[in-house]
C-alpha positions in Angstrom: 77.3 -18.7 -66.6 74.3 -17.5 -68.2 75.4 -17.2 -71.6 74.2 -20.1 -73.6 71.3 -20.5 -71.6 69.9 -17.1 -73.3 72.1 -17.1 -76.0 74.5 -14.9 -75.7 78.2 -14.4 -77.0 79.3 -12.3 -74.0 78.4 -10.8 -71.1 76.4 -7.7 -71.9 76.5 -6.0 -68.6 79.8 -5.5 -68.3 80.5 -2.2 -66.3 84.7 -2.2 -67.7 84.5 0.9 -70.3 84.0 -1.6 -73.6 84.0 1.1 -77.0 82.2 -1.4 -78.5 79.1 -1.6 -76.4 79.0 2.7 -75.9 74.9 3.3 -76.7 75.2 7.2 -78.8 72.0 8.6 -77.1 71.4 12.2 -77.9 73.3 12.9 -74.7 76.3 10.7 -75.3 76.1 12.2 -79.4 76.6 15.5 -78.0 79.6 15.0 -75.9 81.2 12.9 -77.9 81.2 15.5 -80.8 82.4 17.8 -77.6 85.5 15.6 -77.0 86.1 15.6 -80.9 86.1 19.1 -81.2 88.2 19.3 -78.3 90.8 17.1 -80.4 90.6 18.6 -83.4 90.5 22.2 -83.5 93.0 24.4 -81.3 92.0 26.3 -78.3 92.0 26.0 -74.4 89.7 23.3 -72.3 86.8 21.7 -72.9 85.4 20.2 -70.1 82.6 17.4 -69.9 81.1 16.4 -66.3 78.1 13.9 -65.6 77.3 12.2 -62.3 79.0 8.7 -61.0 78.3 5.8 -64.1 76.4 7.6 -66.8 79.5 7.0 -69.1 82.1 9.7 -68.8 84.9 6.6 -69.2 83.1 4.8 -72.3 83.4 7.7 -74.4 86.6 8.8 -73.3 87.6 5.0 -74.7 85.3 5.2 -77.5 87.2 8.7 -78.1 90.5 7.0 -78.2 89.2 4.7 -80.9 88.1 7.2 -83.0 91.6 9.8 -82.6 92.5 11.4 -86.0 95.9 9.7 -87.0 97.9 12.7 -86.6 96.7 13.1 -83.0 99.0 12.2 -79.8 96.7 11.5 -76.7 98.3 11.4 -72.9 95.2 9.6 -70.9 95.8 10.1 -66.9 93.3 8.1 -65.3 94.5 8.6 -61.8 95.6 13.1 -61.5 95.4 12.9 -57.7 99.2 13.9 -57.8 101.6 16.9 -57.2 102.7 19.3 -59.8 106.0 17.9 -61.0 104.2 14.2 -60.6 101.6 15.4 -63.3 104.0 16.7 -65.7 106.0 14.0 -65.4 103.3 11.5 -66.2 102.4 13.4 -68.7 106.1 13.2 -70.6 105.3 9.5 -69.6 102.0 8.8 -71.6 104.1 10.7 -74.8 106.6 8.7 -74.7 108.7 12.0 -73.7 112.4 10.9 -72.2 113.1 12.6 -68.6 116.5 12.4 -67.4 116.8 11.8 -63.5 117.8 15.2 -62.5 114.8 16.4 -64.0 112.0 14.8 -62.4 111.7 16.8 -59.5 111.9 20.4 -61.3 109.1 22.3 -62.3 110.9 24.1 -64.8 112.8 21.3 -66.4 109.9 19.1 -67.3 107.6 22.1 -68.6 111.0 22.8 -71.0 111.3 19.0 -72.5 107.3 19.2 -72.4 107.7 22.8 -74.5 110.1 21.6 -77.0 108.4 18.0 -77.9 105.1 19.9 -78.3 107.2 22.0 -80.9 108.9 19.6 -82.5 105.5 17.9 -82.9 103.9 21.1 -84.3 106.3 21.2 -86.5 105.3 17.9 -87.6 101.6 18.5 -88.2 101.0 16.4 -85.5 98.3 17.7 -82.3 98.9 17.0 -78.9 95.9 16.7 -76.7 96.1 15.9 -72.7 92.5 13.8 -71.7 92.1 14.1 -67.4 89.9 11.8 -66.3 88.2 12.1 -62.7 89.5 15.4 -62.9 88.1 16.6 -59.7 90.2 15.1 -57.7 92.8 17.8 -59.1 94.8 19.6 -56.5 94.3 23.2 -56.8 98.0 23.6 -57.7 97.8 21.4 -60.0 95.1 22.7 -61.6 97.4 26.3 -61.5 100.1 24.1 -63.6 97.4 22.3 -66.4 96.5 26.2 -66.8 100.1 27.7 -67.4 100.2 24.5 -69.9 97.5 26.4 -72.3 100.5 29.2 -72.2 102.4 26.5 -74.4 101.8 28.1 -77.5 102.6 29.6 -81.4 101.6 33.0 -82.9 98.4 31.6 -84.3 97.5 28.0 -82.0 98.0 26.2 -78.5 100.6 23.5 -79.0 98.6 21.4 -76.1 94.5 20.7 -76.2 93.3 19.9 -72.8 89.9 18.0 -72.3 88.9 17.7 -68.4 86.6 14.8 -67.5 85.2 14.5 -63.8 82.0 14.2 -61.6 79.8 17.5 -61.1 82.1 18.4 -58.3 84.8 19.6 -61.4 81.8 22.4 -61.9 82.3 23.7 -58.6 86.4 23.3 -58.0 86.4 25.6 -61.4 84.2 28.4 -59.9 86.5 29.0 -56.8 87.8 32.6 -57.6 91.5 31.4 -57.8 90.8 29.5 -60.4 89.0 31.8 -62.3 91.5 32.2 -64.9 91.4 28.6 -66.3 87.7 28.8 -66.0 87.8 31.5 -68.6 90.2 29.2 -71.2 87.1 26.6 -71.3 86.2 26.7 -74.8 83.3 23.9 -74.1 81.4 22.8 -71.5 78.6 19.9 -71.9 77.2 17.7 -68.8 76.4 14.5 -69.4 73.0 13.5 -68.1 71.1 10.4 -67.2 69.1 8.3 -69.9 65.2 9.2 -70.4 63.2 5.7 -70.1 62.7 5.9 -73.9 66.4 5.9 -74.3 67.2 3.3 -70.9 65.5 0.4 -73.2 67.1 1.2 -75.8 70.4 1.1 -74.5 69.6 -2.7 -72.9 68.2 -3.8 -76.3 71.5 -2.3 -77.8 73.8 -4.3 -75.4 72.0 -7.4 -75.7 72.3 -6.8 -79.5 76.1 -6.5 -79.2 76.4 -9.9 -77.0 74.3 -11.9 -79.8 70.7 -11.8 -78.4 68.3 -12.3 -81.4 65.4 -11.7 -79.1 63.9 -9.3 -76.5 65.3 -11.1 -73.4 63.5 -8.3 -70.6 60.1 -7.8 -71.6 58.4 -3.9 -71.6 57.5 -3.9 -67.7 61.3 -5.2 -67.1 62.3 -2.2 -69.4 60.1 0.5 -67.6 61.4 -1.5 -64.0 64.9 -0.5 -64.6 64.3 2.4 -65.7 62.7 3.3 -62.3 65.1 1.6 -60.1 68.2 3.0 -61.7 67.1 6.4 -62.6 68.6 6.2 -66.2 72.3 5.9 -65.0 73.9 3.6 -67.3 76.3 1.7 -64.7 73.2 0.8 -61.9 71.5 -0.7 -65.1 74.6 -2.8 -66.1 74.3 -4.2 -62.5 70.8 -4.7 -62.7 70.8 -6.0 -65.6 73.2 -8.4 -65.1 71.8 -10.1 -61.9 68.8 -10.3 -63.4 69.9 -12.2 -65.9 71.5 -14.6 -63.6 68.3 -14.2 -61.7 66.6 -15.5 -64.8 68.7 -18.1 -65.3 68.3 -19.9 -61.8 64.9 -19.8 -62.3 65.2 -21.4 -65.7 63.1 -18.6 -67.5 64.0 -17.0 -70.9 62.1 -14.0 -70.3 63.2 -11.7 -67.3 60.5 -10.1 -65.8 59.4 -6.9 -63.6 59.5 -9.0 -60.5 63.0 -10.2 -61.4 64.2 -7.1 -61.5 63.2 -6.2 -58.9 64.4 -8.9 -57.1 68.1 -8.2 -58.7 67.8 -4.4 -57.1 67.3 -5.7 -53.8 70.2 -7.8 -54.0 72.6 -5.0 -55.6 71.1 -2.3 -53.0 70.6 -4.6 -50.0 67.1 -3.3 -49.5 63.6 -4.4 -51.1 61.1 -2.4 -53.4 57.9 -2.0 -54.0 56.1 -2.8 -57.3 55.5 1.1 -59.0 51.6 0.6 -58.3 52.0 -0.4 -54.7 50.9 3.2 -53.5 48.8 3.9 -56.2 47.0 0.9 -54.7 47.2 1.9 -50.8 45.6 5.7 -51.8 43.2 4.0 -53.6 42.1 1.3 -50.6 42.2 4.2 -48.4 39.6 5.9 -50.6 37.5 3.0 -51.0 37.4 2.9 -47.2 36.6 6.0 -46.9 33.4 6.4 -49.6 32.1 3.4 -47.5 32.4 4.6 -44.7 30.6 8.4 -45.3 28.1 6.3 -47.2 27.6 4.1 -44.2 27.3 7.6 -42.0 24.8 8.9 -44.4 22.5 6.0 -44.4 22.3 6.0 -41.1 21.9 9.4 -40.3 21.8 9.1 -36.5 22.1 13.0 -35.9 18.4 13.7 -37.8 16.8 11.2 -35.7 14.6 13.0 -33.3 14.8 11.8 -29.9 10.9 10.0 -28.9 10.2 10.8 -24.8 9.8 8.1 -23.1 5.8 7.0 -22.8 4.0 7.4 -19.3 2.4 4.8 -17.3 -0.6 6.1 -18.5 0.3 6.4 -22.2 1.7 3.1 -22.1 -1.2 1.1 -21.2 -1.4 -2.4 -19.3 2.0 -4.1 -18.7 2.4 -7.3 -20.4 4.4 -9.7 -18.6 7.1 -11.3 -20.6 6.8 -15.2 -21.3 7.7 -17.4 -19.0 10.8 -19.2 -18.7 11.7 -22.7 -18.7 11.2 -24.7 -15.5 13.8 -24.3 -13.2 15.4 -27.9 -12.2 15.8 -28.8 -8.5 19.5 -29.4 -7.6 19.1 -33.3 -7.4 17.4 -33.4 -10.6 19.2 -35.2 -13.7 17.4 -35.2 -17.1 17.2 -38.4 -19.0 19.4 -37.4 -22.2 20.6 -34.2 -21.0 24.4 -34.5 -21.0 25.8 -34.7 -17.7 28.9 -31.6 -18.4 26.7 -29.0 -20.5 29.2 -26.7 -22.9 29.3 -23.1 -21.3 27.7 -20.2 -23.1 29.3 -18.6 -25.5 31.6 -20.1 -28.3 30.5 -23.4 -28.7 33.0 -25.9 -28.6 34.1 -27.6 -32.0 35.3 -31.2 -31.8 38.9 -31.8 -33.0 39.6 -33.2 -36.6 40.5 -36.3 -36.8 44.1 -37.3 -37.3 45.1 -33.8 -36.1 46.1 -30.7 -38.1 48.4 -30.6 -40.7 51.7 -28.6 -40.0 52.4 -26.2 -42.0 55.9 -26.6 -43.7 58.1 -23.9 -42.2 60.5 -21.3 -44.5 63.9 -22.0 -45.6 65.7 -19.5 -43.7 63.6 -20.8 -40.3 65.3 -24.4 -41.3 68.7 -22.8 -41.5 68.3 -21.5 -38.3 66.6 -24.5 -36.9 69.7 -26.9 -37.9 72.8 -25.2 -38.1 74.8 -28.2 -37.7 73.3 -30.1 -40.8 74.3 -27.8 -43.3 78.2 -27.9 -43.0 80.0 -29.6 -46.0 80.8 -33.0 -43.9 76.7 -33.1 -43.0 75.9 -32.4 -46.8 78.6 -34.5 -48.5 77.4 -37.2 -45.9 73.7 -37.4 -47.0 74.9 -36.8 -50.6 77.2 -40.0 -50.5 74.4 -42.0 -48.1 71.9 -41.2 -51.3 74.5 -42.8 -53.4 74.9 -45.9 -51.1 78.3 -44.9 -50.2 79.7 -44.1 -46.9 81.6 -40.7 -46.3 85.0 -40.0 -44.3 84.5 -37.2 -43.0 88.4 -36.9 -42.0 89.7 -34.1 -44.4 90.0 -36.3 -47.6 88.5 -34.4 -50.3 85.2 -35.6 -51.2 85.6 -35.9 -54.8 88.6 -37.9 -54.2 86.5 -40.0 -52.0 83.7 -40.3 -54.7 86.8 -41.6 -57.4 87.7 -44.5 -54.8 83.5 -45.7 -55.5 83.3 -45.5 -59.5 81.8 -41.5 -58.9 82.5 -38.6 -60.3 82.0 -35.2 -59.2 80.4 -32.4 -61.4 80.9 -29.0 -59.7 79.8 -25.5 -61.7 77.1 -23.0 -61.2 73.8 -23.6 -62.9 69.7 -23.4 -62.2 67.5 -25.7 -61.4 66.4 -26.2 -64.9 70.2 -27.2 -65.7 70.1 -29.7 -62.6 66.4 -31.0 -63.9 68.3 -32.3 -66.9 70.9 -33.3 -65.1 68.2 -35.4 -62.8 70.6 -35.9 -60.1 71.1 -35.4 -56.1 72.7 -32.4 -55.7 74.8 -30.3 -52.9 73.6 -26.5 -52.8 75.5 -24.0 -51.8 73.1 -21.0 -50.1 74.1 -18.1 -48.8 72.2 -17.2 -44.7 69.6 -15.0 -44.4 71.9 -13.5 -41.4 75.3 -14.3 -43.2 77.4 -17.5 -42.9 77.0 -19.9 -45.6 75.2 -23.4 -45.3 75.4 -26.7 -48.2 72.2 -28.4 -48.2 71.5 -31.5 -50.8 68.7 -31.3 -53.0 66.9 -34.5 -52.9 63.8 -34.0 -55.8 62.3 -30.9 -58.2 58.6 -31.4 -58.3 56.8 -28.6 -60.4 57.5 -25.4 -58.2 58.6 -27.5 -55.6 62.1 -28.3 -54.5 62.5 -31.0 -51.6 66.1 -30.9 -49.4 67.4 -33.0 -46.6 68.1 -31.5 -43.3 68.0 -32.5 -39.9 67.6 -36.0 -41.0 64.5 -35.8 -42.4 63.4 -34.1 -46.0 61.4 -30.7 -46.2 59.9 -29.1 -49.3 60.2 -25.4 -50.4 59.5 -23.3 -53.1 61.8 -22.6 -56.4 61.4 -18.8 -55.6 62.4 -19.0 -52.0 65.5 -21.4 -52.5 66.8 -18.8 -55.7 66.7 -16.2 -52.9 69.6 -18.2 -50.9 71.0 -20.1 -53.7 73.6 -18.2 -56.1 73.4 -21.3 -58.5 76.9 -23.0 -57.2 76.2 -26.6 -56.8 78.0 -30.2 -56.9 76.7 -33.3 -58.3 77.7 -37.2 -58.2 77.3 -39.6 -61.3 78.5 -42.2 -62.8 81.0 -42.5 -65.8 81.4 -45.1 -68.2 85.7 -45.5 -67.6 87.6 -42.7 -65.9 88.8 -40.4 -66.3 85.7 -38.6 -68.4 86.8 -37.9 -72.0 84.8 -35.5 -74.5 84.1 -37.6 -77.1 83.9 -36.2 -80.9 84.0 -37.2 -84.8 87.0 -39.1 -85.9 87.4 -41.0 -82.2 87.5 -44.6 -82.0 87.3 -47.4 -79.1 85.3 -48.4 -76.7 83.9 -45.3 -74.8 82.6 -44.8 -78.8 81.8 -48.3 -79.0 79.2 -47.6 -75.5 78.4 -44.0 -76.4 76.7 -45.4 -80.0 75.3 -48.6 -78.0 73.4 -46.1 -75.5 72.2 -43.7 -77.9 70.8 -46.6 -80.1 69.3 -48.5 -76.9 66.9 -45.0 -76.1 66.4 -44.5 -79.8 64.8 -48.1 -79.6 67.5 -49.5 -82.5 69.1 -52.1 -82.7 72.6 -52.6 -84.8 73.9 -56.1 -85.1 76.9 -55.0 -85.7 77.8 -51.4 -84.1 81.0 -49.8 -85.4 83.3 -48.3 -82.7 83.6 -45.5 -85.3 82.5 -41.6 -84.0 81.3 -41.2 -87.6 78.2 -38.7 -88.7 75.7 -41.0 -88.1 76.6 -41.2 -84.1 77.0 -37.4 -84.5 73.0 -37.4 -85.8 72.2 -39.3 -82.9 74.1 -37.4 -80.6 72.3 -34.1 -81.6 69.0 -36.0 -81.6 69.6 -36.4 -77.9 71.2 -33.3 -76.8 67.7 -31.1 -78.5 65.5 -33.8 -76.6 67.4 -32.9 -73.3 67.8 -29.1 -74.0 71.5 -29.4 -74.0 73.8 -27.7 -77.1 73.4 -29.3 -80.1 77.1 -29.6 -81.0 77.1 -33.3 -81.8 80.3 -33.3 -79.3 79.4 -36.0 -76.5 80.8 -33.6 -73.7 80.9 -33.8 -70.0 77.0 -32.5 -69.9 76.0 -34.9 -72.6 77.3 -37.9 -70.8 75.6 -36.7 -67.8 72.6 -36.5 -69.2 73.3 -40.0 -70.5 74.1 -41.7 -67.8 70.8 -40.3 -66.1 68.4 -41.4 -69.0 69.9 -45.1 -68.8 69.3 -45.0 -65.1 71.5 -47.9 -63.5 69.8 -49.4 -60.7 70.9 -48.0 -57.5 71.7 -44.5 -58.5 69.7 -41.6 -57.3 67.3 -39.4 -59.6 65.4 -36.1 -58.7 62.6 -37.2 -60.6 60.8 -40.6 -61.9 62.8 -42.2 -64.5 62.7 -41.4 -67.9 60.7 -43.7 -70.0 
């Protein structure tokens, strides 16, 4: 969804275990050379833990990639099984054949195990048994991996055994029944989280991989994610990734702290603070403080001596204080005096004319406030009206509806950038503040601004506050030239070429006597003149988007825009 819009190949984020995207920090170096010494040189376990998504998985595939050619691997994925279910998966993974009778016995399997892993010896070829989530290993199961190690010549173990598994696997291996096994681990290594340095490296890295040619997250983005995921590769992959979509509804190329953390509150259902929030509190709370003593100790009121009191005496003759306006009789009325004089106190202030101005309310209080005018027949309804069309609202599928009109329906996921170059009407698909879902239609994009229709009337929010509802899942009406819509490309002839050159040449200002119905490279030219004007792919392939575009430039009279025309 995102891709071309920062120009990427491929997702980057992926969490699926992808060799080709593992990061080698000086962690993941280390246990990867633990895994290869684990498959290449005889002896008992080697074990590698880390905690939930710092890349056990990844380097257990990159591990497989890298295999010596005279090494077998059996992978189990899944060990929470019983003994003989183990072994037999293990036979499985080898390509070992089992015959019926043997499945269920203990003994059988370990012998057909025994003699392949000679037979393979024989063969210069090493046999190495990988366990992921191993901590989810039974205890007598664990008992049976260990009499595996027994498997063995005069001089070397016929089966390497690598266990991968959370930090739990540390602490199933130091119950005292299990001592034994614990003493055949040959290597240990745990896998920790990434340092900062090494988290924005490893984003830079990925990006890399997908075909970014530029820093997409800029350094407080970095040092953001870092925070907020703690170095652990897999809650940066998610982070990452919905800030990039994040990005991309807001129609910015650079992904900023703020829209990170904006993509952690959505992937942890809970909001956070900017790093210097409480930094900023102590700091206030100091401030306050250091006025306050300084207040205190310019006032001093405790080294103020009391002064008695003077005598009569002392005080001398009593001045009377002036004296105060006339009193007026009851039945006296001044000329100019107003009749209803204001009461002490607050004066009263006269009321602005025309009124205050409301203050436009949020977008979640106008979900709440009209629930019934954001269903899809409510939407579809003022989408169509817009469109001077009426709408059926009796179960025939609006697109269908739109087809019966000359209409066509566009419906992908996007940002509002995508649907400013679109410059059509559009049906929004937001997700509540309290759950439910609600399709409002966007009506006009003015700077920071986005105007939607509900409750019969149109109300104005902010880009911000609709991305925090919208997931960028829209549908659009336009207008085609001839339906059904056909890409049109370089070799193509007729008259959707014939219109295609006539429009390009009328908003190029040129005029051809005699236009050829030809797609030929000079329509091409013009084509990717147009699609770098309009920010669209400059493919010089008149797509679905290009004649979208198009048809919104040309403006036929009576179709609805989400801005002023385009000169």
């Amino acid at each position: 969804m995102y891709l071309a819009f920062f120009g990427l190949n491929e997702k980057p984020f992926s969490i699926t275990p992808d060799p080709r995207y593992l990061y080698l920090s000086e962690r993941h170096a280390e246990a990867m050379a633990h895994l290869l010494y684990g498959v290449n040189e005889a002896g008992g376990f080697v074990q590698l833990t880390g905690e939930v998504g710092t890349g056990k998985t990844t380097i257990v595939r990159s591990l497989l990639a890298q295999a010596p050619k005279n090494a077998e691997i059996a992978l189990i994925l899944n060990p929470r099984m019983t003994a003989p279910e183990f072994l037999l998966t293990i036979c499985e993974e080898l390509g070992i054949g089992v015959p019926d009778s043997a499945t269920q016995s203990l003994k059988d399997l370990v012998d057909i195990l025994s003699q392949y892993l000679l037979r393979a010896h024989a063969a210069g070829r090493r046999v190495v048994l990988v366990v992921d989530e191993a901590q989810n290993l039974a205890p007598e199961v664990l008992e049976q991996v260990r009499l595996l190690t027994n498997l063995e010549t005069n001089t070397q173990k016929l089966l390497q055994i690598i266990l991968i598994g959370q930090p739990e696997l540390r602490e199933l291996l130091a119950r005292n029944e299990l001592r034994q096994l614990a003493q055949r681990i040959t290597g240990r290594y745990h896998l920790n989280p990434l340092s900062a340095e090494e988290t924005a490296a490893y984003v830079r890295h990925r990006l890399r991989v997908a075909g970014a040619t530029s820093d997409i997250f800029n350094r407080f983005a970095l040092e953001e994610i870092y925070r907020l995921s703690d170095g652990v590769p897999r809650v940066i992959n998610v982070i990452c990734d919905r800030a990039l979509l994040g990005g991309y509804s807001l129609d910015r190329h650079r992904v900023t702290a703020p829209l990170v953390r904006s993509a952690a509150a959505e992937v942890f259902g809970k909001r956070f603070a900017p790093p210097w929030l409480p930094w900023a509190a102590t700091a206030a709370v100091a401030a306050v403080l250091a006025v306050g003593s300084f207040g205190l100790w310019r006032l001093q009121p405790w080294s103020r001596a009391r002064t008695p009191a003077p005598t009569q005496a002392q005080a001398g003759p009593r001045i009377s204080p002036p004296s105060a306006a006339p009193t007026k009789s009851p039945g006296a009325i001044s000329h100019g005096a107003a009749a209803d004089p204001a009461p002490t106190g607050r004066p009263r202030v006269p009321p602005a004319a025309g009124g205050a101005q409301a203050t436009e309310p949020a977008l979640s209080a106008l979900l709440a406030k009209y629930p019934d005018d954001t269903s899809p027949d409510a939407a579809f309804s003022t989408l169509f009206g817009l469109w001077g069309i009426h709408y059926a609202a009796d179960g025939t599928d609006p697109c269908t509806q739109a087809a019966q009109h000359g209409l066509a329906c566009l419906d992908q996921q996007g940002s509002l950038g995508q649907l400013r170059v679109y410059n059509r009407p559009a049906v929004l698909m937001l997700a509540g503040p309290k759950g439910g879902s609600h399709e409002v239609v966007l009506t006009a994009l003015d700077g920071e601004h986005a105007t939607i229709h509900l409750g019969k009337s149109t109300h104005q929010v902010g880009d911000g506050e609709l991305s925090r509802y919208w997931m960028g899942e829209y549908l659009m009406l336009w207008r085609p030239e001839s339906s059904p819509v056909q890409t049109l490309s370089a070799g193509m002839r007729g008259a959707r070429v014939l219109w295609l050159r006539r429009s390009l040449e009328k908003l190029a200002g040129v005029s051809d006597p005699a236009p050829s119905d030809l797609y030929d490279e000079r329509l091409a030219s013009l084509v990717r003149q147009f699609q770098r004007v309009h920010r669209l792919k400059a493919d010089g392939i008149a797509g679905v988007e290009t004649q979208v575009v198009l048809a919104s430039a040309l403006h036929r009279p009576g179709s609805p825009l989400l801005t002023a025309a385009h000169e």
